[in-house]
MARZATOR-239622 format. One record per atom (N, C-alpha, C): x, y, z. Coordinates in steps of 0.02 Angstrom, whole numbers, padded with zeros to 5 digits, always signed. Last residue first. Layout:
% residues N
XYZ...
END
This chain:
% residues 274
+09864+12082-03418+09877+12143-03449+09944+12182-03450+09916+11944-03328+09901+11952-03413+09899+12018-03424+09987+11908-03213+09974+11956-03217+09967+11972-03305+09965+11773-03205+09948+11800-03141+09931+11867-03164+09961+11700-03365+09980+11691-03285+09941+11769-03254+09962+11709-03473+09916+11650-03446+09925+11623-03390+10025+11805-03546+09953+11803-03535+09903+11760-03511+10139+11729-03502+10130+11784-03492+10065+11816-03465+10157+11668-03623+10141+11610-03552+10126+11683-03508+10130+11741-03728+10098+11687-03748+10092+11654-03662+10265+11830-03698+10227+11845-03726+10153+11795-03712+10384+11704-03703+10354+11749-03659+10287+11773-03648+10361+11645-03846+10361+11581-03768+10333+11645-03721+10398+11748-03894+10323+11702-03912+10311+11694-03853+10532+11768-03880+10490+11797-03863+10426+11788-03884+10585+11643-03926+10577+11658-03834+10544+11727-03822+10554+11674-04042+10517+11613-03999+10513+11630-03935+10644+11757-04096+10576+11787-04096+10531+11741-04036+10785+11685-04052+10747+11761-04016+10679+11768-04026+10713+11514-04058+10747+11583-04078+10750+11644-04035+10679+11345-03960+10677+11438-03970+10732+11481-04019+10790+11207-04053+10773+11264-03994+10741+11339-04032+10761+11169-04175+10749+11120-04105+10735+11169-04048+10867+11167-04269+10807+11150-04276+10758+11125-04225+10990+11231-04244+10990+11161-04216+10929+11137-04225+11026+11344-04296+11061+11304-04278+11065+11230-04258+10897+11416-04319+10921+11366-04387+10985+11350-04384+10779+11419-04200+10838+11425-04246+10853+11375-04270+10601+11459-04220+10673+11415-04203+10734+11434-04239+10513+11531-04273+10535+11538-04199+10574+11494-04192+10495+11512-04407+10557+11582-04388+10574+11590-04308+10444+11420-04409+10495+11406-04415+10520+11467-04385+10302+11452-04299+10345+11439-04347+10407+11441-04352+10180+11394-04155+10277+11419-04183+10297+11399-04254+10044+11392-04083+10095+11367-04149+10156+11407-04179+10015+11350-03940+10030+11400-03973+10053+11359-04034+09981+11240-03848+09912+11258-03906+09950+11291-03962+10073+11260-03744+10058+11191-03809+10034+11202-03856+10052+11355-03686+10107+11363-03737+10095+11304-03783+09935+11330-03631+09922+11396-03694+09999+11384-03719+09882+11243-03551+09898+11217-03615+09894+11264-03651+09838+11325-03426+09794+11314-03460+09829+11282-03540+09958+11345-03343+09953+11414-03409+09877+11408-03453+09921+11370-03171+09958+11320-03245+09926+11344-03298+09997+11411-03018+09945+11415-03098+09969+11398-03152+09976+11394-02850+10017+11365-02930+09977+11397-02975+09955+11389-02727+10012+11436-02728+10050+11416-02808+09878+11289-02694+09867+11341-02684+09912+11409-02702+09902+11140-02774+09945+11170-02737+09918+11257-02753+09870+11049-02844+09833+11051-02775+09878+11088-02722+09854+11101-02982+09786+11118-02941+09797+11108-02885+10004+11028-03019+09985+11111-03003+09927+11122-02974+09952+10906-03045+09981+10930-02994+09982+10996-02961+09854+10950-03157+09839+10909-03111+09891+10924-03053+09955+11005-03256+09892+11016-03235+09869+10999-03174+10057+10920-03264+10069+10972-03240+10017+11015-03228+09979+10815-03326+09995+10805-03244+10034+10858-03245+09947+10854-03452+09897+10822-03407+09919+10820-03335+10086+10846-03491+10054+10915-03482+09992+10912-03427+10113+10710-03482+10159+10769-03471+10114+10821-03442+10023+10676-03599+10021+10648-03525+10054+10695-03502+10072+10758-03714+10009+10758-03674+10008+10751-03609+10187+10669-03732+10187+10767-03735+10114+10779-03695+10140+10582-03761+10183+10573-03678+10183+10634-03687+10068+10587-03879+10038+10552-03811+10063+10564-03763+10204+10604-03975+10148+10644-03964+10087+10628-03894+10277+10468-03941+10305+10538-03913+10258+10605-03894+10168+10389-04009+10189+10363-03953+10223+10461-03935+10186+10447-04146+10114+10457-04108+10149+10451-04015+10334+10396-04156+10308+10470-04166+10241+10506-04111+10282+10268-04161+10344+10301-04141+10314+10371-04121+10213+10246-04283+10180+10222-04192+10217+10267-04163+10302+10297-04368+10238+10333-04379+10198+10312-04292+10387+10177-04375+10410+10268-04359+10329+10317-04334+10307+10084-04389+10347+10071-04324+10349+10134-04298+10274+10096-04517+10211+10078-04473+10254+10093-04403+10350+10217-04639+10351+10161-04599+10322+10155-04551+10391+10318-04667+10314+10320-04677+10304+10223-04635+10533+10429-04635+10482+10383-04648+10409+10375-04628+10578+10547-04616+10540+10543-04703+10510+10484-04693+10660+10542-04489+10588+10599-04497+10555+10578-04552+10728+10463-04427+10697+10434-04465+10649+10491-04517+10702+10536-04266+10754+10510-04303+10682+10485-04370+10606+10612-04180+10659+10643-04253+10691+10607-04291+10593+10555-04068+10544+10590-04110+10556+10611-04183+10683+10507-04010+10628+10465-03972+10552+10503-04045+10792+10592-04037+10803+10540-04072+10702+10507-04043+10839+10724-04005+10757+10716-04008+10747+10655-04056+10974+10730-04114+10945+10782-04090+10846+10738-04072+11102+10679-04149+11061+10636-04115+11017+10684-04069+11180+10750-04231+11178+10789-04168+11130+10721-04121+11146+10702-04361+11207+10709-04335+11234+10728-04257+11026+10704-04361+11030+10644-04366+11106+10656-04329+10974+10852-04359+10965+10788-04311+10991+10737-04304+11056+10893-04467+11078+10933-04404+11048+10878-04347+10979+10830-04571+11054+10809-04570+11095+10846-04492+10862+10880-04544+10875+10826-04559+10941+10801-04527+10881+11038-04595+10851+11000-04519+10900+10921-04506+10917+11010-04723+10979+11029-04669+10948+11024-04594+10813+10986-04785+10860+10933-04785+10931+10957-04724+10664+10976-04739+10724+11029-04736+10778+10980-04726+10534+10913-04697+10572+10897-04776+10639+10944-04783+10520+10923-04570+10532+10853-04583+10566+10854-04679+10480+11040-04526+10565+11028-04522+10584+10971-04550+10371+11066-04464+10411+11103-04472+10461+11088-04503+10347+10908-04381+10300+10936-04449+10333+11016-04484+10447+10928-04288+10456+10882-04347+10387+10879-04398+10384+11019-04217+10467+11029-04223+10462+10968-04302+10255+10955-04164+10259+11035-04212+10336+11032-04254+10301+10895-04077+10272+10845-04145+10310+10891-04199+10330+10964-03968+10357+10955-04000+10349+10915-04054+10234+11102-03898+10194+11038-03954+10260+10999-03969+10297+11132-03714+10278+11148-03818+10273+11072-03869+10227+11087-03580+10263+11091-03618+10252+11089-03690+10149+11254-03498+10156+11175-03520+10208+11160-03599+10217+11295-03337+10205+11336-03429+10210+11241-03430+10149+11354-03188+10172+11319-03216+10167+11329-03303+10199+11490-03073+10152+11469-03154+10205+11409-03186+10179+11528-02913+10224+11482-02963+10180+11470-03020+10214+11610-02771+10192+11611-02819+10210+11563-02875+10260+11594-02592+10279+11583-02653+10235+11596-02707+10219+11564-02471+10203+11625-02470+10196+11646-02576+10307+11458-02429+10247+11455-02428+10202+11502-02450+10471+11406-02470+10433+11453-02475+10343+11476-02479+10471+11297-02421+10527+11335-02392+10487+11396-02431+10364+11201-02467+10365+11204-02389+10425+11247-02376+10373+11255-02598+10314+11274-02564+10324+11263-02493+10473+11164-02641+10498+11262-02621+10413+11270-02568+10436+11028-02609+10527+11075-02584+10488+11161-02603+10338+10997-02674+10315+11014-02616+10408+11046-02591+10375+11023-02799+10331+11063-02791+10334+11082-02719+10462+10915-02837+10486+10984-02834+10446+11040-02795+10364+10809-02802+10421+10813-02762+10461+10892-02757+10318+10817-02906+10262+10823-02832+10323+10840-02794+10398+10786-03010+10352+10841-03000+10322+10868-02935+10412+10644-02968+10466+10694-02947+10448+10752-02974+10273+10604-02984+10318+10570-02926+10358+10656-02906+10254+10636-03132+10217+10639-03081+10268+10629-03014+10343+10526-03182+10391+10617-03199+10303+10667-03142+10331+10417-03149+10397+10439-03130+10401+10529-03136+10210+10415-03205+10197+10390-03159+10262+10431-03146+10272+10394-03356+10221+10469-03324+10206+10458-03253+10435+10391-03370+10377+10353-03360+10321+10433-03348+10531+10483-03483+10530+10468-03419+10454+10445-03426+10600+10378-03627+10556+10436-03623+10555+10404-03541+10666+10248-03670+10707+10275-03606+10649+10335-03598+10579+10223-03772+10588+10165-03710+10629+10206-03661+10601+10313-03879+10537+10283-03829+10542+10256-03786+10757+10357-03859+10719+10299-03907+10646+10312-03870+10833+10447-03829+10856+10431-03869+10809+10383-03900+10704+10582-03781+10777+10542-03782+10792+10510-03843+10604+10694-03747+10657+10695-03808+10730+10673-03781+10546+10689-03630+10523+10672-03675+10558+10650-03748+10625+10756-03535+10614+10691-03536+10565+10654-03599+10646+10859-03597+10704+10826-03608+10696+10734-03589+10540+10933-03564+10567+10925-03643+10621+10864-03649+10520+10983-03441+10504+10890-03458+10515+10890-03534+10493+11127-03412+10525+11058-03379+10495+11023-03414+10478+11284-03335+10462+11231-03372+10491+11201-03392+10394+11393-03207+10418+11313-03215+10414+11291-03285+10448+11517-03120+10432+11494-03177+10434+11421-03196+10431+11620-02960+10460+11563-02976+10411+11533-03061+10425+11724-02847+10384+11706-02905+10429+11660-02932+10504+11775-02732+10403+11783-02742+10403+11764-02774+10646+11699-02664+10605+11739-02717+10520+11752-02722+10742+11669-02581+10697+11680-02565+10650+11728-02617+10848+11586-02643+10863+11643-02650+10805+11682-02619+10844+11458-02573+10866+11479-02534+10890+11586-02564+10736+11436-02672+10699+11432-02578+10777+11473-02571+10798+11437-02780+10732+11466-02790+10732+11466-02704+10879+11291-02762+10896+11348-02758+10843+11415-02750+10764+11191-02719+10792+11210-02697+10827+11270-02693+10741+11195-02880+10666+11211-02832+10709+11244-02763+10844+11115-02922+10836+11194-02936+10788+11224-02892+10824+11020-02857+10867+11043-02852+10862+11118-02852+10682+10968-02918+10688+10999-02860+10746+11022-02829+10708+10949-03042+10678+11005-03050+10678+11036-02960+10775+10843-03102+10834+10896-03093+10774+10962-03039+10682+10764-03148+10714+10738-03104+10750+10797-03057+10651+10816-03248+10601+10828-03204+10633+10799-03154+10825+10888-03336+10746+10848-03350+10704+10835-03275+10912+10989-03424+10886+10953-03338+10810+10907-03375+11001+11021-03543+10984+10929-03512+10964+10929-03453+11036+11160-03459+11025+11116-03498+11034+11063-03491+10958+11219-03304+10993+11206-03338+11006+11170-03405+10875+11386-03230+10871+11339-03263+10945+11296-03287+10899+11478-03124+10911+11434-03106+10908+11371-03157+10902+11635-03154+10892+11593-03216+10930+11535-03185+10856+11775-03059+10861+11713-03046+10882+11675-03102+10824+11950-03016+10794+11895-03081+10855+11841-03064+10868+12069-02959+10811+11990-02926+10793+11930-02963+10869+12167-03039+10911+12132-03025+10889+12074-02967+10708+12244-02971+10783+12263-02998+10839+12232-02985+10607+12239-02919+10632+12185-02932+10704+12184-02968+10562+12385-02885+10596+12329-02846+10612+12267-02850+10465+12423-02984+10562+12431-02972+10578+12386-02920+10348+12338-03048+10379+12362-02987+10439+12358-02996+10304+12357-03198+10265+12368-03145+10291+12371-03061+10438+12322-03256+10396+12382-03265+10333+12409-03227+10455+12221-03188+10536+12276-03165+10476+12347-03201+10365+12138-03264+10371+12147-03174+10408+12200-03157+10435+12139-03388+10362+12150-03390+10356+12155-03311+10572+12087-03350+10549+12156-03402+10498+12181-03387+10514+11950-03325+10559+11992-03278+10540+12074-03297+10442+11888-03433+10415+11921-03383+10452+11947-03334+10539+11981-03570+10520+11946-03543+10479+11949-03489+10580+12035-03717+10518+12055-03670+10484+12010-03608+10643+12014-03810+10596+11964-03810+10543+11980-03754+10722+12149-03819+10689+12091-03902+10646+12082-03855+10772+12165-03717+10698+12188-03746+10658+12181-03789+10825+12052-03610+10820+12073-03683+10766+12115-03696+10851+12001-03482+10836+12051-03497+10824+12076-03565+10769+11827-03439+10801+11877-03481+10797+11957-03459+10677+11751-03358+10725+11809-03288+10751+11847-03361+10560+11708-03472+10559+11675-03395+10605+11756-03363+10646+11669-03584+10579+11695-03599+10547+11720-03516+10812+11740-03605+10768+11692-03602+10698+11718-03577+10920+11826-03631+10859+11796-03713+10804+11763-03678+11019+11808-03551+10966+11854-03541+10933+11860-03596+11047+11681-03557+11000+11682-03528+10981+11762-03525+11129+11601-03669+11106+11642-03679+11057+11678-03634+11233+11418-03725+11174+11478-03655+11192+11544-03678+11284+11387-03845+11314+11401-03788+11240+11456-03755+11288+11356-03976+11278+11318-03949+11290+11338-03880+11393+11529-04050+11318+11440-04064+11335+11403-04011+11362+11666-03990+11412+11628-04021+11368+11562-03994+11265+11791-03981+11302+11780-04041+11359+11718-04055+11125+11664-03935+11158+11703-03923+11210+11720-04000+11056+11556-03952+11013+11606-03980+11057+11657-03967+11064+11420-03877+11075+11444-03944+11062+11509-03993+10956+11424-03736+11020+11392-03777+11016+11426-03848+10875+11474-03633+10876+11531-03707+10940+11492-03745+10857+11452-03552+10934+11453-03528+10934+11487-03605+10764+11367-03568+10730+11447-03521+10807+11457-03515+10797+11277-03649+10744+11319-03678+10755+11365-03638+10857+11197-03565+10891+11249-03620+10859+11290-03648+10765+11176-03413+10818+11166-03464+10849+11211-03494+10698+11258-03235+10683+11213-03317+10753+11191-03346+10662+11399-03177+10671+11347-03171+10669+11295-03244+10692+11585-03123+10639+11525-03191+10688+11458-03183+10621+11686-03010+10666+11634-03029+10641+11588-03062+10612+11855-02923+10593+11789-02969+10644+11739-03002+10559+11984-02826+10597+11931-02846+10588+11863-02869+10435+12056-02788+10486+12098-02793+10560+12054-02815+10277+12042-02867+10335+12016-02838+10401+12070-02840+10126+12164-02830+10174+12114-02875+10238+12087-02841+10070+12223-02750+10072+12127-02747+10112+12120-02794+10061+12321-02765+10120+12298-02695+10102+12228-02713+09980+12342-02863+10055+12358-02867+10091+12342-02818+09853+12318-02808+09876+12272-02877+09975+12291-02871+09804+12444-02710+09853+12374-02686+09866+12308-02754+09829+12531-02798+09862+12519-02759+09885+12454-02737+09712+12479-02885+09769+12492-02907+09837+12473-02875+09624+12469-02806+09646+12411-02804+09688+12431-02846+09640+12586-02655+09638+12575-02709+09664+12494-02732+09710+12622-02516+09654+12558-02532+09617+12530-02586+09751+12721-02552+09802+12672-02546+09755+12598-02540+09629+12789-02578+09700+12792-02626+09750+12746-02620+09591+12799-02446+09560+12774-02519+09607+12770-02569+09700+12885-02374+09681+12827-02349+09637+12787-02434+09695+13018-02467+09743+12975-02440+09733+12883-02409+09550+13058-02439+09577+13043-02478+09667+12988-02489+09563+13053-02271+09526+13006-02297+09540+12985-02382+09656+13166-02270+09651+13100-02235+09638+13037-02268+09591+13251-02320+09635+13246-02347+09684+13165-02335+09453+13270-02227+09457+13254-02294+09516+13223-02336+09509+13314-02141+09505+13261-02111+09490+13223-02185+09575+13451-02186+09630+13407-02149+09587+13329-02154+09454+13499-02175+09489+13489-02238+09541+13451-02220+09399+13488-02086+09352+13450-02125+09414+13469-02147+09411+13565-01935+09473+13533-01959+09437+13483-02006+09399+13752-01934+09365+13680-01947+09425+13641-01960+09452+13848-01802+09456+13832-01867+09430+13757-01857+09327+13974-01718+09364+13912-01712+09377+13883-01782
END
């Protein structure tokens, strides 16, 4: 009579193999994603012609290999995200804008979703218009709970927002910074004035540095009570960007090397770091 051990063996190998956590690490990854936010994840300015979006530069759905984004970094661990990449972001959105987009993200039905947001509310025209922290809490909660109740299943890293102090300790004696802010009314709530030493500029300033915080503090906080969030741990804040990560169009936005920092750097502080 023939034994059937090798057949049942072959079985069982088979079966372990797929029960591998290898295995199953690779069906979890997402098979579709969508980055949410401003100009930064719209990769503004970094393309070959100035001032105009650039999104496959961007740090979030890009395809560039410069910058290596996490789309790149997912399409390498599962083909099936092939062309699934999303760049719902827009310029000048600010936290208000975020459940719109949140919206789009639900109706492309994506696994993974990027959040980053509130540069813009931070960088107005004076202190006094910056969005309240109470206000930019509110309509945070608000984005959050739109995709999570259309997409429950969802994945979402929140990225905190970048030091912008950093931008004007970088840039404050570059006389062509200077003259590109003042002229552009570039991050007036933080930039204007940059050489002074004056008691008002200097509150000023601190004041912008505090709401960069608060900001972050409640993208923390919100993100925990949502089972389906991770927040980068203040690793893009922490990061320090040199000049060579901005361009020297506008002293203000990501470069190529930046958005690939930005990547790189939020990357390792999400879901899938190796």
């Amino acid at each position: 009579m023939r034994s059937r051990r090798p057949a049942a063996i072959i079985g069982l190998v088979v079966i372990l193999a797929l029960a591998s956590p290898s295995a199953a690490g690779a069906a979890s990854y997402p098979k579709s994603m969508a980055s949410t936010g401003d100009s930064i994840t719209t990769a503004y300015n970094t393309g070959l012609f100035p001032y105009t979006d650039n999104p496959s530069a961007s740090w979030s759905t890009g395809t560039s290999t410069t910058v290596n984004s996490h789309y790149l970094r997912l399409l390498r661990l599962n083909p099936n995200i092939q062309g699934r990449n999303y760049n719902d972001a827009a310029g000048g959105a600010k936290m208000a804008n975020l459940a719109g987009q949140m919206q789009k993200a639900v109706a492309q039905r994506v696994q993974y979703v990027t959040v980053l947001m509130g540069g813009n509310d931070l960088c107005t025209a004076s202190v006094g218009t910056m969005t309240s922290v109470a206000t930019f809490r509110s309509q945070l909660t608000t984005a959050m709970n739109t995709l999570t109740s259309g997409l429950p299943s969802v994945r979402v890293l929140v990225v905190s927002i970048p030091n912008a102090y950093r931008l004007w300790q970088l840039f404050k004696d570059n006389f062509f910074a200077r003259t590109v802010w003042a002229t552009f009314r570039v991050c007036q709530s933080l930039l204007a004035n940059p050489l002074s030493t004056a008691t008002a500029d200097v509150a000023r300033r601190d004041a912008v540095r505090q709401r960069n915080q608060a900001y972050n503090d409640v993208l923390r906080d919100i993100c925990a009570l949502y089972s389906q969030c991770r927040f980068d741990g203040y690793a893009v804040f922490n990061t320090v960007f040199t000049a060579s990560d901005i361009t020297g169009r506008d002293y203000f936005h990501p470069s190529s090397p930046g958005q690939a920092k930005l990547a790189s750097v939020s990357w390792a502080a999400g879901y899938w770091p190796n």
